[in-house]
Each structure stands twice: as C-alpha cells, then as structure tokens.
C-alpha positions in Angstrom: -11.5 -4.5 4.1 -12.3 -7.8 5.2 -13.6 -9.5 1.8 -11.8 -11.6 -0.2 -10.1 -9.8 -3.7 -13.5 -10.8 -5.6 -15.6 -9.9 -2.5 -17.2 -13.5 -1.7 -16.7 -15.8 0.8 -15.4 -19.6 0.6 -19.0 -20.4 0.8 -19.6 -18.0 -2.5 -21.8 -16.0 -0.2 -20.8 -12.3 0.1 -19.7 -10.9 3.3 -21.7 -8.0 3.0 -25.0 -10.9 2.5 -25.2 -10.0 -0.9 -26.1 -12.6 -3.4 -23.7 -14.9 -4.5 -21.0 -14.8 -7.1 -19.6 -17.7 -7.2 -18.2 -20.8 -5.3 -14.6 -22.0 -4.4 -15.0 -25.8 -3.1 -13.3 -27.0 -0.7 -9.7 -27.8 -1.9 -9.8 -26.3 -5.1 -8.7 -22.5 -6.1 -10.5 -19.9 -8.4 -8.1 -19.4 -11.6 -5.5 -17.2 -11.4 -6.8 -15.6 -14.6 -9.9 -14.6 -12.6 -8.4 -12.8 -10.0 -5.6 -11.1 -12.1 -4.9 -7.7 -11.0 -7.2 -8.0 -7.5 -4.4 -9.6 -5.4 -1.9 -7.1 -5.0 -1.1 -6.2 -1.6 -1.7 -3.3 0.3 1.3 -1.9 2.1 1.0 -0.3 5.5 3.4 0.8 7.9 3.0 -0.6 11.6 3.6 1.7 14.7 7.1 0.7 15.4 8.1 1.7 11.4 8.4 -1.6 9.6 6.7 -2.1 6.4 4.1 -5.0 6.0 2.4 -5.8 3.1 -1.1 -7.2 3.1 -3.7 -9.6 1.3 -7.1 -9.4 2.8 -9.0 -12.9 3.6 -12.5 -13.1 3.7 -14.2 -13.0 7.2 -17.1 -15.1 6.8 -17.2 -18.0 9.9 -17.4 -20.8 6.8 -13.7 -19.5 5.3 -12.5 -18.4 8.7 -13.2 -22.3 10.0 -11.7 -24.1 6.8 -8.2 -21.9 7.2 -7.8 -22.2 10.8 -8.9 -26.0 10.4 -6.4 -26.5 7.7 -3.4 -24.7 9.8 -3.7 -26.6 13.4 -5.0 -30.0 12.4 -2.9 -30.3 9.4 -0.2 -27.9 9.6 0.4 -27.9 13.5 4.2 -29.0 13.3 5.2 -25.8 11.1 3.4 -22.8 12.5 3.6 -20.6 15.7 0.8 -18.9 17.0 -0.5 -16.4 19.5 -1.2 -12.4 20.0 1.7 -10.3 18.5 0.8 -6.6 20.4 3.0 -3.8 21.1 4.7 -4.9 24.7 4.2 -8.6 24.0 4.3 -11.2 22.0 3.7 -15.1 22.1 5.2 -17.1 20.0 3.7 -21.1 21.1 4.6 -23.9 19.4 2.5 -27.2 19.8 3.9 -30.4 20.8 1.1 -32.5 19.3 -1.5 -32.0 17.3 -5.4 -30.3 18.6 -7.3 -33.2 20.6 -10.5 -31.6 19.5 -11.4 -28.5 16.9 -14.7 -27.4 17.2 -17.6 -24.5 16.8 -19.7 -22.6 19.5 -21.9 -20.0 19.7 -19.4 -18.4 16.9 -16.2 -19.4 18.9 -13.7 -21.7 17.2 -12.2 -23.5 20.5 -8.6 -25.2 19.3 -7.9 -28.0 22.3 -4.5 -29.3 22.9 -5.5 -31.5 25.8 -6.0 -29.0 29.0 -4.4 -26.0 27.1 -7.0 -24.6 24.4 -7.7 -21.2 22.9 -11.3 -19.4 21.7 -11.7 -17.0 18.6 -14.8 -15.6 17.9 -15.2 -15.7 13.8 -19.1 -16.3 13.6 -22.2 -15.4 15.1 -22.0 -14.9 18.8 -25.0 -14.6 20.7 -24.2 -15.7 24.2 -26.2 -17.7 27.3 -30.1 -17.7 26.8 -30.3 -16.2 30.2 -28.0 -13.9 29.7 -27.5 -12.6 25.9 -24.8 -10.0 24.4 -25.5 -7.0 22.9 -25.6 -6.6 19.4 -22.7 -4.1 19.4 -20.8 -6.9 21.6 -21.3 -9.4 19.9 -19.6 -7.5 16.6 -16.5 -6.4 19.0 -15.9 -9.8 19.6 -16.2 -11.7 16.1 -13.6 -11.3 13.5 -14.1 -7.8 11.5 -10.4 -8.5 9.8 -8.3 -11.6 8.3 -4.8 -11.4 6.4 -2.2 -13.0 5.3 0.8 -10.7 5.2 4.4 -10.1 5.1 6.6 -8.3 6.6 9.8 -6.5 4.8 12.4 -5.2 6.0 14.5 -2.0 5.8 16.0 -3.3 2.3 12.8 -3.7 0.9 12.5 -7.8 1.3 10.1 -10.4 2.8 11.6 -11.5 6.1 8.2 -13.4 8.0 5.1 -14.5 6.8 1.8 -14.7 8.6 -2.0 -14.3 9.2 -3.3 -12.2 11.6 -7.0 -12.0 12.8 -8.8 -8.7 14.6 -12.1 -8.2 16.2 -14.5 -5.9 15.3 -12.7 -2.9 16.7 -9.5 -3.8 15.2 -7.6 -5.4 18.2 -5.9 -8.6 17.4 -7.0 -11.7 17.8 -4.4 -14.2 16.8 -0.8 -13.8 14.7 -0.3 -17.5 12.9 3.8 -17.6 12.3 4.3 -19.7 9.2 7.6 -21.7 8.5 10.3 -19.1 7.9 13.0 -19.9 4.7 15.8 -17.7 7.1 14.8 -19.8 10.6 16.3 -23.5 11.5 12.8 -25.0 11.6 13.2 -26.9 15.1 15.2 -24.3 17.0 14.7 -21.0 15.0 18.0 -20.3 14.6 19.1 -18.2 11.7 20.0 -20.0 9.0 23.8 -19.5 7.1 21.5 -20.1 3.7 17.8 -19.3 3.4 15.8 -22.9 2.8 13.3 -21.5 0.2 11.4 -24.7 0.6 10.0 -23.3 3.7 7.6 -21.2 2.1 5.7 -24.1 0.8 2.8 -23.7 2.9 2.5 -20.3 2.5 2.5 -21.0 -1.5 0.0 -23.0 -1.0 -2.3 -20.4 0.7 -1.6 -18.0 -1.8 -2.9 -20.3 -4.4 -6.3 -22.0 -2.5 -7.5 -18.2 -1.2 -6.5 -16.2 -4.5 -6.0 -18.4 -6.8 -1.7 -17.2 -7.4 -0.3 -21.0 -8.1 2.5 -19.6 -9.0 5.3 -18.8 -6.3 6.3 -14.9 -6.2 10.2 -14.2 -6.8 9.9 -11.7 -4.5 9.3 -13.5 -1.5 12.9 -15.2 -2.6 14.6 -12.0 -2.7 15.7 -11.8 0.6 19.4 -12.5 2.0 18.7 -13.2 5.6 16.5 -12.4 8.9 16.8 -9.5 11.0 14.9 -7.4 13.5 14.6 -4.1 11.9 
C-alpha cells in the first residue's frame, strides 16, 4: 500500500528494509519506460460517494522529507493544506513562506513564525525518560502517502492532492494543489478552466513516477462542482 509503483524508496532503500533496487536522486525521475504499466491508479470510493483515484507514494521518512520540503519551502504560494475529515475541513493558506523546516525524533515540524505544524513520517521514539511504545510509535508515523484525484459524478478530475495517514489509517494532512477550475488568489470558479494550473502537479507526477508526460484526462473536465 504505501510503496512506491517499483516498491523502493527515494533513498532506493525498500520500505519493507529489503535490499535495494535502485536509486532516484534528488531532482531527477526514473524513466517513464521503467515504470510503464505500474502507475495506474487505484480507484476507491470515499464514504460520502465520490470517486477518487489514487497513486501510492512511498512512506519512507527520506521521500516523505524531500516532498513535503519541496511543497512548503518551494511551493508555499500555490498549495492549501490541513486535515480534510468527515465534519471538518481546513483549508490554510500561508502568507509567507516556513521560517524553519526541520526533523525530530521522526516529526517533520513546518514553522511559519508562531503558527507551526508536526507530522510524524520517521522513526519516533519519544523522551529518554519517558519512551513510546513500539505499537505507538507505528500509530503515529505515516503508514500511507498519495497523490490523488478526485472525479466527479461525470467521470472527470475536479481537485488534486496528497494526503498522508498514520499507521492506523487516520489522516494526517490533505495538501490542496493549484486547481485549473479555481481563481488562484480568491478561489473563485473560473468561467474557463486555466490548464496551466496543474503544472505542479505535472511535475510530481513526473519526479515520483517517472510520467513526464501530462495526462489528457486530467484536461477533460468542464468546470468545478461539489458533488
């Protein structure tokens, strides 16, 4: 579930610690040609109804630090972020970019200034005086990473995402990424979808699986709507 399509990590170590199979530096992509036929998303339907199809990430804390890295210090102005449960949802916006990005103790800790958020993604093992329990320490850290869509009654793409759980599947964080059918300062909808919106999410589908090319069918949609 929470491997990457060829089932290694950014670090070319498996999840599972088996031995390696290969290594994807940092910046580069594997070849689409490699990973031909292990990218196609797995479709599930979400308690309220709606259709979301997803691509698993790999959960190791090396990948896990480089994407969340990548999206708030470089990507801050485009993305929303926060929990997306049933009964609430927070959709934050930063006003500047993170003061300070940092590991600990298997927590990433984003600062902006006094407001700041933790997600466990690594190895957690708590105060010397005062350790967690094995079986803790897996609840907290990441057990499942994706990068998903969500269509809508017609069939289409109408948000992209990423969306981290702990290990007993409760989520962690929903990263909003720059919607084509959403004015990008005010999130109005749009009269015309603005395609060039989906840049960044083009450019995660080609650094974690190697697709360089954009898909139609994320174009295929004629607006945005709550279904």
């Amino acid at each position: 579930m929470g491997q990457s399509p060829m089932g290694q990590s950014l670090t070319g170590q498996s999840p599972m610690g088996q031995s390696p199979v290969g290594q994807i530096p940092v910046g580069q992509t594997v070849s689409e040609a490699t990973v031909s036929g292990a990218t196609r998303p797995r479709r599930v339907v979400e308690e309220d109804g709606a259709t979301v199809e997803v691509f698993s990430l790999p959960i190791d804390a090396a990948s896990l630090e480089v994407l969340l890295r990548d999206l708030f210090e470089e990507h801050w102005r485009e993305i929303g972020f926060g929990p997306i449960i049933q009964g609430a949802a927070w959709e934050m916006r930063a006003a500047e970019p993170p003061k300070k990005v940092k590991m600990f103790d298997g927590y990433l800790t984003v600062t902006f200034g006094v407001p700041r958020f933790h997600i466990c993604i690594g190895e957690h093992k708590g105060p010397h005086n005062n350790p967690v329990s094995p079986a803790l320490a897996r609840h907290r850290r990441t057990g499942r990473a994706e990068m998903y869509r969500r269509l809508s009654r017609s069939g289409t793409p109408v948000s992209w995402g990423i969306r981290l759980f702990n290990g007993k599947g409760e989520q962690q964080i929903t990263i909003l990424l720059p919607n084509p059918f959403l004015h990008p300062d005010t999130d109005k909808i749009l009269k015309l979808p603005d395609w060039s919106r989906l840049a960044l999410w083009d450019q995660l589908r080609a650094r974690w699986f190697g697709l360089e090319k954009p898909d139609p069918f994320d174009r295929s949609g004629l607006g945005f709507r709550h279904d």
